[in-house]
C-alpha positions in Angstrom: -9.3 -17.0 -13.9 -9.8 -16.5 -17.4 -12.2 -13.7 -16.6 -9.5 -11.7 -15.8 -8.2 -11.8 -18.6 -8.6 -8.7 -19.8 -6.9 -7.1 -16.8 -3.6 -9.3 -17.6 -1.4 -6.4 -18.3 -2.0 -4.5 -15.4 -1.3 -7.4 -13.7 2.0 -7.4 -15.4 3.2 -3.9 -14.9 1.9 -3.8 -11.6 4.3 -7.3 -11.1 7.4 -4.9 -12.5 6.7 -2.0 -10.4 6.5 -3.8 -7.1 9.6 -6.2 -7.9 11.8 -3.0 -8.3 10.5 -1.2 -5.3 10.7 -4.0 -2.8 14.2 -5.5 -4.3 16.1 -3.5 -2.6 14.2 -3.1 0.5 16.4 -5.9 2.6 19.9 -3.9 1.1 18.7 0.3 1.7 19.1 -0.1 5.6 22.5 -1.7 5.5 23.3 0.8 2.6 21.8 3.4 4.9 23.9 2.4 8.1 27.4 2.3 5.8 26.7 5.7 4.4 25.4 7.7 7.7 27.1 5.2 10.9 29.6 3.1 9.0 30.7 0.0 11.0 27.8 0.4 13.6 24.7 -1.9 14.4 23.1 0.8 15.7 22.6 4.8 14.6 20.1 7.1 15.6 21.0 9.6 12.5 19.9 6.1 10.4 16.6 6.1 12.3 16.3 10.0 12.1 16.9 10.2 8.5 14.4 7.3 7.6 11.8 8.6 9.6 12.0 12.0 7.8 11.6 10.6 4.4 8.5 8.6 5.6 7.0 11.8 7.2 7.9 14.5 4.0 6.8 11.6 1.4 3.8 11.1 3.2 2.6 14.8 3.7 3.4 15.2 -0.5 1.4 12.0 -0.7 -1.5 13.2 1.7 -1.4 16.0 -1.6 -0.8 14.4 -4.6 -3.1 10.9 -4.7 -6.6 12.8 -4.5 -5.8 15.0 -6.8 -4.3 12.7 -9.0 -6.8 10.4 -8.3 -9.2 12.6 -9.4 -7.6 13.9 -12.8 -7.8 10.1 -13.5 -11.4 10.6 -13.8 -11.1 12.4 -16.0 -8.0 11.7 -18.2 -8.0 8.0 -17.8 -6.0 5.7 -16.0 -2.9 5.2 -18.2 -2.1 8.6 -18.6 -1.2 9.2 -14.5 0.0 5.7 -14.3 2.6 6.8 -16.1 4.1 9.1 -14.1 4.7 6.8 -10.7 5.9 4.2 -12.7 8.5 6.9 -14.4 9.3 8.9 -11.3 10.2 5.4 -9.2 13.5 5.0 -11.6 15.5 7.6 -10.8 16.6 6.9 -7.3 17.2 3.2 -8.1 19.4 5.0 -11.0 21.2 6.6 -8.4 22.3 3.5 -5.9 23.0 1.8 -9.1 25.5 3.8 -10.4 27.2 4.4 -6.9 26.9 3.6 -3.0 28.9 6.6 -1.6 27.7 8.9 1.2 27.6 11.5 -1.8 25.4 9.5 -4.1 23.0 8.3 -0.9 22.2 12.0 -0.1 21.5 12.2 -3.6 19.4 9.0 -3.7 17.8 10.3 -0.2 16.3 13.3 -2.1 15.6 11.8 -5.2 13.6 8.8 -3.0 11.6 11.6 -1.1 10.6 13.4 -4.4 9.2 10.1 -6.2 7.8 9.1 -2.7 5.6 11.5 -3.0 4.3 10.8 -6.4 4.9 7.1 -6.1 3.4 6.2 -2.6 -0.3 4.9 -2.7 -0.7 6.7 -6.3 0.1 3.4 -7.9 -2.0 1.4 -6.1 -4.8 3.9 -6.0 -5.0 4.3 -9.9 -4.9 -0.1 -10.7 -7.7 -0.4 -7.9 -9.7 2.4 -9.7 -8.7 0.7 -13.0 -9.8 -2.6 -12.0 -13.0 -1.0 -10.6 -13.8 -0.1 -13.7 -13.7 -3.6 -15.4 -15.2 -5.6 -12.6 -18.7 -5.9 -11.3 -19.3 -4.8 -7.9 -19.7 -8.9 -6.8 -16.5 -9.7 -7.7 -14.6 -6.6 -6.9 -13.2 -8.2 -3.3 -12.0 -11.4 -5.4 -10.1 -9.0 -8.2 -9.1 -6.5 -5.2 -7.2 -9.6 -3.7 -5.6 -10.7 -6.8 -4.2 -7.3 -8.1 -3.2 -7.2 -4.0 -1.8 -10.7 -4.5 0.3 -10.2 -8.0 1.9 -7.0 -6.0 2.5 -9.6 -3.4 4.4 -11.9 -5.5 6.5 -8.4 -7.2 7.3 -8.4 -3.3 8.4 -11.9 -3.0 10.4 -12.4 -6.5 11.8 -9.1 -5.9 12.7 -9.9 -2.3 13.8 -13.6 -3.2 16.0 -12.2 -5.9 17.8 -9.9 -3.7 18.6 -12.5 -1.4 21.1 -13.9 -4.3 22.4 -10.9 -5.7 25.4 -8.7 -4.3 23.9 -5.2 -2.8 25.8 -3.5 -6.4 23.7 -5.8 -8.5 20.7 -5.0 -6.4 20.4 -1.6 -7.6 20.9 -2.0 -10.7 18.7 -5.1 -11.6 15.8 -2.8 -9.9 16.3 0.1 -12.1 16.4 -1.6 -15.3 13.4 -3.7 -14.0 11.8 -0.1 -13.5 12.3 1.2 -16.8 11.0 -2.1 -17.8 8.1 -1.4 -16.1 7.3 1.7 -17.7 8.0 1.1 -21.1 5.5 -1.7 -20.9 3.1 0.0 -19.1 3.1 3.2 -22.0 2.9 0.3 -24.6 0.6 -2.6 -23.8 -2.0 -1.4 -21.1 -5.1 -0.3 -22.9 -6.6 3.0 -21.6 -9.6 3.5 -19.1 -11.3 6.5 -18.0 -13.5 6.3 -15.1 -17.2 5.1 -15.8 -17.6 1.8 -15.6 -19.9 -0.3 -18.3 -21.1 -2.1 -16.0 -24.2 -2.4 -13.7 -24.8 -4.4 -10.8 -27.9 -6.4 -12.1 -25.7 -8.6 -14.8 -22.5 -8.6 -13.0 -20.4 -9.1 -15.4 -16.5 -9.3 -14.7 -15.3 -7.6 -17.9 -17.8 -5.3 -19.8 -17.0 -5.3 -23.6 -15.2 -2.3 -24.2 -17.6 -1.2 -26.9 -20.6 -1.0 -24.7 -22.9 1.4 -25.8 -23.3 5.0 -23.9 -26.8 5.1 -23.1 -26.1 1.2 -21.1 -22.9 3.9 -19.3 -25.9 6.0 -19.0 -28.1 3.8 -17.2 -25.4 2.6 -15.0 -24.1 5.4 -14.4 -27.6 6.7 -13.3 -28.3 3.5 -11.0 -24.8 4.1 -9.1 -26.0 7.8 -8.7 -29.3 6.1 -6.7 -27.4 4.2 -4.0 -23.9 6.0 -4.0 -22.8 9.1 -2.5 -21.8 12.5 -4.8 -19.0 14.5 -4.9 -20.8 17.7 -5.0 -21.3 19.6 -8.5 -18.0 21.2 -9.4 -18.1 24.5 -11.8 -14.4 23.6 -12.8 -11.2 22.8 -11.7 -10.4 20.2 -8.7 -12.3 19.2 -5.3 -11.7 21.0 -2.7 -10.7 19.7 0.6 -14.1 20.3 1.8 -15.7 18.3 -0.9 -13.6 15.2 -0.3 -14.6 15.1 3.2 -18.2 15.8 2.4 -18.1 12.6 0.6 -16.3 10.4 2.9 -18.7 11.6 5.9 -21.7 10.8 3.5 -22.4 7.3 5.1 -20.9 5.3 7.9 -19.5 2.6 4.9 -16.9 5.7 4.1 -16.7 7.3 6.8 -15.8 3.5 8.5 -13.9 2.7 6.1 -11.7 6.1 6.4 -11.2 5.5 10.2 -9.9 2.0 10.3 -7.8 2.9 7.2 -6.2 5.4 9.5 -5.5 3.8 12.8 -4.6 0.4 10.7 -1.8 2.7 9.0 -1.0 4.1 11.5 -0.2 0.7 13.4 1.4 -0.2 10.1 3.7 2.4 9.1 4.9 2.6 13.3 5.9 -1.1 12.4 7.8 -0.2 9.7 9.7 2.7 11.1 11.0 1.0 13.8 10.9 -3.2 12.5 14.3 -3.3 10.8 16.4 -1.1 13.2 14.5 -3.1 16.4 15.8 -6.6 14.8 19.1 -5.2 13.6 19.6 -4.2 17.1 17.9 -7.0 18.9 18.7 -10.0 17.1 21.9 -8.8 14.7 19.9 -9.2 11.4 21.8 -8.1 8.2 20.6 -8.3 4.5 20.0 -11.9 4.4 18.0 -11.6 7.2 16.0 -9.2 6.1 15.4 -11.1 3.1 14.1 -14.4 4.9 11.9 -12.5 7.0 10.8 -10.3 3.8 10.1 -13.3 1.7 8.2 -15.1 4.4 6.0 -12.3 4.7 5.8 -11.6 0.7 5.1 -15.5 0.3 2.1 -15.3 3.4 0.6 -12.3 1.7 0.8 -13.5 -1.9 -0.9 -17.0 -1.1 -3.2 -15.1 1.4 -4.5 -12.7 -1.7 -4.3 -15.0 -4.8 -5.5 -18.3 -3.5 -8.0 -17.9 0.0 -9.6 -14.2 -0.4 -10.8 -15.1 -3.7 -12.2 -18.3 -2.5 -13.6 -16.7 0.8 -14.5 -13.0 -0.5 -17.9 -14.8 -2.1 -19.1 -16.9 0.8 -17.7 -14.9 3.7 -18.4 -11.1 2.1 -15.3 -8.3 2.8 -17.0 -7.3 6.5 -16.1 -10.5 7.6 -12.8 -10.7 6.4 -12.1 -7.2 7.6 -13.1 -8.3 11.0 -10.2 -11.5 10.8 -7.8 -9.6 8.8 -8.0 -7.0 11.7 -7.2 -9.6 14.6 -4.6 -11.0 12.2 -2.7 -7.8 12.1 -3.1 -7.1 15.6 -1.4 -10.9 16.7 1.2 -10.4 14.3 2.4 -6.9 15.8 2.3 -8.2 19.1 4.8 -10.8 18.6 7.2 -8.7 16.6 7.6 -6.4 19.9 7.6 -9.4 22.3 10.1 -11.3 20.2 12.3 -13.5 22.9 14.3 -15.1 20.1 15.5 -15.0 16.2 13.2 -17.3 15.0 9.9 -15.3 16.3 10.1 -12.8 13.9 10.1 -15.9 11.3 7.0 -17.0 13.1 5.4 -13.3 13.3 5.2 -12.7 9.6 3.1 -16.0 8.7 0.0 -13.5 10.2 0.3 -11.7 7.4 -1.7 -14.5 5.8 -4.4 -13.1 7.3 -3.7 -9.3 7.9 -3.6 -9.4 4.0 -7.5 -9.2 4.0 -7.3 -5.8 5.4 -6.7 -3.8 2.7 -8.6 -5.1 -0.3 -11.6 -5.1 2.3 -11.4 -1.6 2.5 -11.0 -0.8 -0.6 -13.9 -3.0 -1.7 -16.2 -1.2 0.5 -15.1 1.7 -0.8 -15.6 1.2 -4.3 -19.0 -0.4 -3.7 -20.2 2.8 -2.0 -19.3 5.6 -4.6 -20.4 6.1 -8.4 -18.7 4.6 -11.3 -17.1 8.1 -12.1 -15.8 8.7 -8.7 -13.5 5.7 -8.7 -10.5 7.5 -8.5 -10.9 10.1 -6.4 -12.5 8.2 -3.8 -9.7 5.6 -3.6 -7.4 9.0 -3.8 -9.2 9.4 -0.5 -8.4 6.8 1.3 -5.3 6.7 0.0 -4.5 10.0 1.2 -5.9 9.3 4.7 -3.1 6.7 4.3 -0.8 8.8 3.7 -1.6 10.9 6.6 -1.0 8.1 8.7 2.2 7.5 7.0 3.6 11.1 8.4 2.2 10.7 12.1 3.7 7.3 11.9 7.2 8.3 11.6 7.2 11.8 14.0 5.7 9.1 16.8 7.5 6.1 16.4 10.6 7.6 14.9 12.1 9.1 18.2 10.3 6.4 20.8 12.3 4.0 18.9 15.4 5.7 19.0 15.0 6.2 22.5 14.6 2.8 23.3 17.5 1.3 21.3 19.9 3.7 22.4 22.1 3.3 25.8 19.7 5.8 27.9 16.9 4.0 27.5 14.3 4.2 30.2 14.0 0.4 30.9 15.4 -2.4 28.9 12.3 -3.1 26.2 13.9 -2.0 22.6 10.3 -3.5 21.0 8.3 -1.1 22.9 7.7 1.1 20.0 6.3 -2.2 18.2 4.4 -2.5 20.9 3.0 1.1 20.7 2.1 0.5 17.2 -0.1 -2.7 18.1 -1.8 -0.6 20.5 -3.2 1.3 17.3 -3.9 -1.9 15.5 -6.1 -2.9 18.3 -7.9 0.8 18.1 -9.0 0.4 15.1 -10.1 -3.1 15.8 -12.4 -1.9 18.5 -13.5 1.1 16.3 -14.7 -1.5 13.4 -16.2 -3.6 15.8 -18.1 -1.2 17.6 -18.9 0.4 13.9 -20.3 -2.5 12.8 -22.4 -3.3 16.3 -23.7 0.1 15.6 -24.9 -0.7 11.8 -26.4 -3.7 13.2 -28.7 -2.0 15.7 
């Protein structure tokens, strides 16, 4: 642990950023349902409208993080950190001041407009940050601990909102926010792209005074086994480009696949999750909030504690492969839920669906240069993103559908269900992927 020393404040303002965006999580839909249905349990105009912001943030998204991605490249990481970690206080701002129908339509647009600036860029830019601190060894183990401290942002945050009043909520999240901005601007040192490091030593943290011509020689060696962006005469990759590299070897071209039906799966579950048990089951805030915190709590000891004590013996394919069936059983139960408690039961999965992501992303980092960190993450978290908007136009009306009073048959976690069936997709895909390596 004291390796990681040197990424301790990124841990920090990632920590911040993560407490304030999931806080008020278990509060938005009952906030949602006051200002659009008030005194109703259920409300398709509530499901409409949140499905909406998930599909407009997400195309902005599918946009932004490349390019973004890319200028971090080549302007450092700090620099475009900086404007997620802004943009994400102004709709907390908003809810803080006010709960209204007036100030939620306000909130609603302000939300979409730092979606789109906020959704996977943050992420995107601390895994290219830590990429280019750690050694390609022990990338999976710091992928799982940045992973993890977001994790525990998600549980304190969520935790903390179980004890506060939904005014407080608000409020503590935006001045948590600014909190996280301000210390982002003034304690996280800078870091452009190209890595120090080489493969042979390994070493977790390169000295930041490393010479140029060791940058050079690493920089060459990555250039040997990696795939290239091809050479640009200015300006910023074009669409073409980006897929050029992520169809220049199965690892990427894998790793974009499973990254999209796993989102897929995963943003379906969002969409409908919190409408389904507020229909099914009568869950409020509180609820929310203990199912929230139980999934926070799985994924946090999942990420800081077993995947970096597994990552080095079992390697990320491996942990793919069970993170996969993990997300897959835990999906399943959510839509077959018989009673409250399930739900409960459902979420502890997550210990293991948690390997997903930083798996990916490991792969992913392993298999481009030390100066395409960014854009390459961008990438896939683009391809997220994507996801993210053919999650909600899917999911967002079958859900509807099904807890509304004309509903074919009497299954209101059938859209859950749907959204398992693309968890399972992708698990085939990876497994017949990796058959295919094999032979």
């Amino acid at each position: 642990m004291k390796d990681f020393a040197g990424l301790g404040h990124l841990f920090v303002a990632a920590f911040l950023f993560h407490f304030a965006s999931f806080m008020v999580i278990p509060a938005i839909t009952d906030v949602t349902m006051e200002a659009v249905c008030p005194g109703r349990d259920e409300c398709s105009v509530a499901i409409y409208l949140s499905g909406f912001q998930n599909a407009v943030t997400g195309l902005g998204a599918l946009v932004v993080t490349p390019i973004v991605g890319n200028l971090s490249d080549r302007y450092g990481r700090k620099a475009l950190m900086t404007v997620p970690v802004t943009v994400a206080v102004v709709p907390l701002f908003v809810l803080a001041l006010n709960r209204s129908t007036v100030y939620f339509y306000v909130y609603y647009v302000a939300k979409i407009i730092a979606g789109i600036f906020c959704e996977g860029t943050m992420h995107c830019l601390s895994l290219a940050y830590v990429a280019d601190h750690v050694g390609p060894r022990r990338r999976a183990a710091a992928f799982g601990l940045l992973s993890g401290v977001s994790a525990a942002g998600f549980v304190s945050g969520t935790l903390t909102a179980r004890f506060l009043p939904t005014a407080s909520t608000f409020q503590v999240a935006a001045a948590v926010a600014t909190a996280a901005a301000l210390y982002l601007r003034a304690f996280l040192p800078d870091s452009g792209g190209v890595s120090c490091g080489d493969e042979a030593g390994d070493p977790l943290l390169q000295d930041s005074s490393c010479s140029s011509s060791t940058s050079s020689s690493a920089s060459s060696s990555d250039e040997e086994v990696s795939p290239r962006l091809p050479p640009q005469k200015g300006g910023l990759p074009s669409l073409s480009d980006m897929v050029a590299l992520l169809t220049s070897s199965l690892a990427l071209s894998g790793a974009a696949t499973v990254t999209f039906f796993y989102s897929l799966g995963e943003h379906g579950l969002q969409t409908a999750l919190l409408y389904y048990l507020k229909a099914q089951f009568g869950y409020s805030k509180d609820e929310f909030a203990n199912l929230l915190l139980i999934a926070g709590a799985a994924g946090m000891l999942s990420q800081l504690t077993v995947m970096p004590i597994l990552a080095p013996v079992l390697g990320e394919e491996r942990l793919l492969i069970i993170g996969l069936l993990g997300g897959c059983t835990h999906v399943f139960l959510y839509g077959i839920a018989w009673s409250y408690w399930v739900p409960y039961f459902a979420a502890a999965f997550i210990i293991l669906s948690a390997f997903v992501h930083p798996s990916i992303r490991t792969s992913v980092s392993k298999s481009v240069g030390s100066n395409e960190q960014g854009i390459a993450q961008g990438c896939i978290s683009g391809i997220s993103s994507f996801a993210s908007i053919l999650g909600p136009l899917i999911f967002t009306p079958l859900t509807a559908w099904f807890l509304s009073e004309t509903e074919p048959f009497n299954f209101k976690g059938f859209s859950i269900m749907c959204a398992g069936f693309c968890t399972v997709t992708h698990c085939l895909y990876y497994q017949y992927e990796d058959a295919r390596r094999a032979v």
